[in-house]
N, C-alpha and C positions, 0 to 999 in steps of 0.2 A: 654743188660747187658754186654756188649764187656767191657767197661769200669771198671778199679778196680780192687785193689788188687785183685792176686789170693784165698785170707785165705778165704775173702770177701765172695765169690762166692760157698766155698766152706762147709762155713758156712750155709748159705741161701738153700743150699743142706740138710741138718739138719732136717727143716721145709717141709720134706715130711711128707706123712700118716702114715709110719708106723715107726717114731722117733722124730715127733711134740712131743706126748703125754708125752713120758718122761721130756722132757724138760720145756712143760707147768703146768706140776704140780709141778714140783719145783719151778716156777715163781711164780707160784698161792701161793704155800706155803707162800713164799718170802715176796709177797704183803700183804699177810693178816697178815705177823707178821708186816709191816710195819704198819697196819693200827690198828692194835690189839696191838700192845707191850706186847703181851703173847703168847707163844706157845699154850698156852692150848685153849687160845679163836681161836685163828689162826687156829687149828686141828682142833676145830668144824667147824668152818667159810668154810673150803675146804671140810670138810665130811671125814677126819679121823683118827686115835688115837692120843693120842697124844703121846707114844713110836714110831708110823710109822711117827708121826711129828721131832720128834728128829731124829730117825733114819737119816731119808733126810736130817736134817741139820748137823748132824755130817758130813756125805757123803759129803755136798757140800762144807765144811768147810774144810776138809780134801783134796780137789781134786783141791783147789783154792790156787794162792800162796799166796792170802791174803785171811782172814774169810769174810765170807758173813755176819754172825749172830753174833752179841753178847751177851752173856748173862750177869745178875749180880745177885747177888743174897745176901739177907738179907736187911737191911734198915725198915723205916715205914713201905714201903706198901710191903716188903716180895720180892724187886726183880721184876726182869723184861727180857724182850726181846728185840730185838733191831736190827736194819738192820742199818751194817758200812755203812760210804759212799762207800768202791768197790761195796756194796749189793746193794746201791740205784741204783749205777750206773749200775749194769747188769740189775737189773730190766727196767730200763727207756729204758737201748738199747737194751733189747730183744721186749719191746712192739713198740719200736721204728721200729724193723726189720718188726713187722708184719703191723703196720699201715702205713707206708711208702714204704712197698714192690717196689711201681712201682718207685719210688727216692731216692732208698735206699740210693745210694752211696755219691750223696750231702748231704742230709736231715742228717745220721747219725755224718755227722762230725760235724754236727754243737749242735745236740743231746746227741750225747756220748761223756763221756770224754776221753775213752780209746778203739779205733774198736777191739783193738787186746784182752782187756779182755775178747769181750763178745764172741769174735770168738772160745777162749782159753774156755771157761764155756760151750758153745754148744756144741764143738767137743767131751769132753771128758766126757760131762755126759753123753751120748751118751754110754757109756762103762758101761756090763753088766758080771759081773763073782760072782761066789758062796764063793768067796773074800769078806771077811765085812770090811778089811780093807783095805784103798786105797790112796793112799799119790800122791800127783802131784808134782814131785823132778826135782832137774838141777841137770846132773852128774857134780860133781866136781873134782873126781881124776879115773882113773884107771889104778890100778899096776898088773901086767901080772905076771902068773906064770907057772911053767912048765905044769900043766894040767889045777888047773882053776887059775882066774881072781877075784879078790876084785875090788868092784865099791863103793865109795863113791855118795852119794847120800843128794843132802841138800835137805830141807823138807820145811825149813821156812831160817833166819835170824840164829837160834841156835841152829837146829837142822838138824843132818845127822843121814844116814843111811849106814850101811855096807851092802853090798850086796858081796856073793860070786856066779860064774858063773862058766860055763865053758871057756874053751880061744876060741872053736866051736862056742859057741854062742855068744861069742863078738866078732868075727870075722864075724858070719852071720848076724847080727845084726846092725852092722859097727858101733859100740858104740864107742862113743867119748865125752872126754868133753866139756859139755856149751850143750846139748843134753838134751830135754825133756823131762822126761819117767814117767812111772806110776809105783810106787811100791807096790803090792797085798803080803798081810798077812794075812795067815787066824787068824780067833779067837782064834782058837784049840792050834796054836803055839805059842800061847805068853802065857809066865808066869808071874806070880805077888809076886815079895818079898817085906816086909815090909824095910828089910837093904836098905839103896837106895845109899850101893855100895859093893856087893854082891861078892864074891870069887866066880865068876862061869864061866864057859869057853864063852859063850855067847857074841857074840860083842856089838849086839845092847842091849842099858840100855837106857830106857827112863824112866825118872822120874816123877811123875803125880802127881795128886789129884784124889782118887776114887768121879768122881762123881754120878753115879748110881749102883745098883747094884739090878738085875732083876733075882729071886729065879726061879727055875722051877723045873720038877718033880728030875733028879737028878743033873743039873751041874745049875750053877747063869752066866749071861751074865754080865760082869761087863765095863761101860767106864772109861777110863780115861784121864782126862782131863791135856794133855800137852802144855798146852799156846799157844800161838800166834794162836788161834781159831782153832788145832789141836786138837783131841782124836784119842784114840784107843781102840779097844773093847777084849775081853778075856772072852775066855769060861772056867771055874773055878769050880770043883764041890764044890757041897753043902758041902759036910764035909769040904773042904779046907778053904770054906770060915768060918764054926764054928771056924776051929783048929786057923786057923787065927787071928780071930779075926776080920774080915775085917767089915769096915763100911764108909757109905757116907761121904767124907771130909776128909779121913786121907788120910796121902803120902804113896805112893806105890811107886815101879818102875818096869817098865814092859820092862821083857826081851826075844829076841827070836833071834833065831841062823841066821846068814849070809845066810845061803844056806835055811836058811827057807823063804826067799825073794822072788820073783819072780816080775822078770821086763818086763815090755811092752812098746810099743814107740807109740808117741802121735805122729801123720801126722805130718812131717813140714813141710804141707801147712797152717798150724795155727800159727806159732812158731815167 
């Protein structure tokens, strides 16, 4: 295995024992909504719910800088499920990695469309925190201040992220732009106004479609759906959502504080 990129190599590192598994259950998912065009059949098809089916696909959706899944929904038959072409194509070059092991490095180029996406999907699904939300962003700007730091952060095509830091840890960090990183949100910190352009001191304002909303004994797990095959999720209590009004398909906009961000760096031996 002299031969090949390093991401290459470092991918194929991945497919040990004890960080295959994560990775092959979101292939598994993957396939069976390919072969299914429903989540719901897709979740029995692998053996599990179909909230832990969305879940994953939110996650990989979010973690990807294009969606893996698409949904639609309404029409005759009520909607459907759907694996983009980047979905097809991690799927083919991840099964690609495992039945080709001994030729990986020819075999894939002629296999995959893209070596760098599936290197980019292995590395960082790999990445486990008590974080529901998880965005895979390019630093686009960061403006230094006398104790912290503001980092822009793109998400997709039209969407960014404010991040505020210390200058400590963009200096331990060695954050720079055109830089990889992972930006973790929890639930807890994001709020949901109906105004969807709110007088509140908060930088980040994303603007949504509620599309689920998950009751429990007292708060509602709510996602919401910010295009380009992004969501994010918000833990909201049950009264809030009464007084609200809240319900599946209205606009919201989901906001949470700069310093409520937290940044990680994705290896750039994938990058």
């Amino acid at each position: 295995m002299s031969a090949g990129p390093k991401a290459l190599q470092g991918s194929l590192s991945l497919l040990s024992e004890n960080r295959a598994a994560f990775a092959a259950d979101q292939l598994r998912l993957l396939e069976a909504i390919g072969e299914c065009g429903s989540i719901s059949a897709a979740a029995r098809k692998v053996g599990i719910s179909y909230k832990t089916a969305w879940d994953r696909i939110d996650a990989i959706n979010n973690m990807s800088d294009q969606p893996l899944v698409r949904r639609s929904v309404g029409g005759s038959r009520g909607g459907g499920t759907a694996l983009t072409d980047h979905g097809r194509r991690i799927v083919q070059g991840f099964r690609a990695l495992e039945q080709e092991h001994e030729f990986f490095l020819s075999r894939l180029q002629a296999t995959v469309h893209s070596l760098s996406d599936v290197a980019h999907f292995m590395r960082i699904g790999s990445m486990q925190t008590t974080a529901r939300n998880q965005f895979r962003g390019i630093i686009k700007g960061i403006t230094p201040g006398a104790v912290n730091t503001t980092i822009e952060v793109a998400i997709s095509d039209h969407r960014s992220l404010t991040v505020m830091i210390t200058e400590d840890s963009c200096a331990r960090l060695k954050l720079r732009p055109g830089m990889a990183v992972v930006a973790l949100i929890k639930a807890s910190a994001v709020l949901i106004s109906k105004d969807p352009d709110p007088m509140v001191s908060a930088c980040n304002r994303l603007p949504g479609t509620i599309m689920e909303i998950a009751p429990g004994a007292v708060n509602s797990d709510l996602v919401i759906d910010l295009g380009a095959g992004k969501t994010i999720s918000a833990i909201v209590t049950n009264a809030s959502v009464r007084d609200l009004a809240l319900v599946a398909g209205q606009e919201v906009c989901a906001l949470f504080k700069a310093s409520s961000v937290i940044l990680a760096l994705i290896d750039s031996a994938v990058d």
